[in-house]
N, C-alpha and C positions, 0 to 999 in steps of 0.2 A: 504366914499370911492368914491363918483361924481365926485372929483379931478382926479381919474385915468380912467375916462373913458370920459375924454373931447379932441379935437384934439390929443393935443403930444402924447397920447399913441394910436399907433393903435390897440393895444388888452390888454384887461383884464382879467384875471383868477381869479376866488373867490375861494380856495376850502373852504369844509365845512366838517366835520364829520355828522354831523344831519341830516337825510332826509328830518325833519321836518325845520330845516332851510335852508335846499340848496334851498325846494320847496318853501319857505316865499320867498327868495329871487331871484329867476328866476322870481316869481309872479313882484317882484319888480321891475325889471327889465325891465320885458316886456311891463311896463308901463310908462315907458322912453321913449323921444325921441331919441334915439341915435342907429348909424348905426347899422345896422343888423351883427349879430356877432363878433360886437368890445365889448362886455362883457358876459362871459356867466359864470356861477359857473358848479364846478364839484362836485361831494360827492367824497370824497375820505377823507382818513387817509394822513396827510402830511409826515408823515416819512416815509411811503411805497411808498409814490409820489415822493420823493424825491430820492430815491433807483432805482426808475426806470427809466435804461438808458438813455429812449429818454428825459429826463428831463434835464440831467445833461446840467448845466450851460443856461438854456433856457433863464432869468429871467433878464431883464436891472434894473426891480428897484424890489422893495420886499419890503411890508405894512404886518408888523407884529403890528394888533392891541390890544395888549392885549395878546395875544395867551401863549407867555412865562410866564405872569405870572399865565394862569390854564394849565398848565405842572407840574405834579410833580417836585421837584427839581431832583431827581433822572433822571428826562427826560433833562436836561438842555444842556449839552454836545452832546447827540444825536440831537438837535435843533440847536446849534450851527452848528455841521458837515454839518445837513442835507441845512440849509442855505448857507453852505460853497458850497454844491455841486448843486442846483439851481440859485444862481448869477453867474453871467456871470462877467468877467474881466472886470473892471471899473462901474461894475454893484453899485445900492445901496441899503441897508438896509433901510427903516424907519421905524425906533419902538417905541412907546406911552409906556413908560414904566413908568407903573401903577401896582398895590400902593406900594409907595416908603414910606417904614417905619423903624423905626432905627435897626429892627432887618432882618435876617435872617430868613428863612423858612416861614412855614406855619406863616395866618394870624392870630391873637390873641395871642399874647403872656400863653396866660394862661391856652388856647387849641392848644397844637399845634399840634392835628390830623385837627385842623378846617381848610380849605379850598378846595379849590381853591376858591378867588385868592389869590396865595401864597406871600409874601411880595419878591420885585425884586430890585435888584440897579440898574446903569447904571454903577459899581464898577464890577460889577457881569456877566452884559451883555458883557461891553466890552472886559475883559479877556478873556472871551470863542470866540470871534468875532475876538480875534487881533489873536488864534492860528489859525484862518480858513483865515488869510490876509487878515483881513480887518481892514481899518483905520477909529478911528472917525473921523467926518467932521463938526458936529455940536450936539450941547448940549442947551436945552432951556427948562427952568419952561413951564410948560402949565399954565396959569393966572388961577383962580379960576373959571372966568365969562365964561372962554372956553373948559372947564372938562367937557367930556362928561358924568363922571361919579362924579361928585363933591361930597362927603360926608361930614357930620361931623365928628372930631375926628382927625384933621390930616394929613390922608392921600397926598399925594404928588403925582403929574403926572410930568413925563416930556416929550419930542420931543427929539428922535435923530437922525440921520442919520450916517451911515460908509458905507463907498468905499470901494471896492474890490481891492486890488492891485493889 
């Protein structure tokens, strides 16, 4: 995420669920050279942040790294809304949507109480993204050599971005 806290963006939000990583990652932080309160992480629950007023439509761009896929699928729709209601008109999505495997739901075919992280399309993401108007913009394999999480077995990452209309 050192992409979004270089000039063009003047401020970064992290949130986090974990105390234990919000506080990793402030420690992180602060060991940066970069302006003073152009990045800071919040703990917070995203669908309750997302709910709350002063939030609505804050967001020009939006790094969803992975998040969607340790969401229950059950939570999917709720994720889509709540993105709907933090981007900002002409705002954009970008999502690493990881791991891309032939099935549905949970990971493992064979367990499917096993996950997170749950198996995700970009079939999957963008339906729920196009009823909250937004367009995709772009679609790209992540290379093998650039997976942050590269396994054996498979798996599949990709890059996308969608616009707010």
């Amino acid at each position: 995420t050192t992409c979004m806290t270089t000039p063009a963006f003047t401020s970064t939000l992290g949130l986090e669920l974990s105390p234990t990583a919000a506080s990793e990652a402030r420690k992180y932080l602060a060991s940066q050279d970069l302006a003073k309160g152009s990045a800071t992480v919040t703990e917070a629950d995203f669908f309750e942040y997302a709910h709350s007023e002063p939030n609505k439509e804050a967001f020009d761009v939006m790094y969803d790294c992975t998040f969607f896929c340790a969401i229950p699928p059950s939570l999917r729709q709720d994720w889509a809304e709540a993105v709907g209601k933090l981007v900002k008109p002409g705002g954009s999505l970008i999502a690493d949507i990881f791991p891309i495997r032939p099935w549905e739901g949970p990971q493992g075919a064979e367990n499917p109480k096993e996950g997170p992280p749950y198996t995700v399309s970009f079939e999957v993401m963008n339906r729920l993204l196009e009823k909250q108007g937004f367009q995709n913009t772009l679609l790209i394999p992540v290379t093998r050599d650039m997976q942050a999480r590269a396994r054996s077995g498979g798996t599949e990452e990709n890059l996308a971005v969608w616009t707010k209309i």
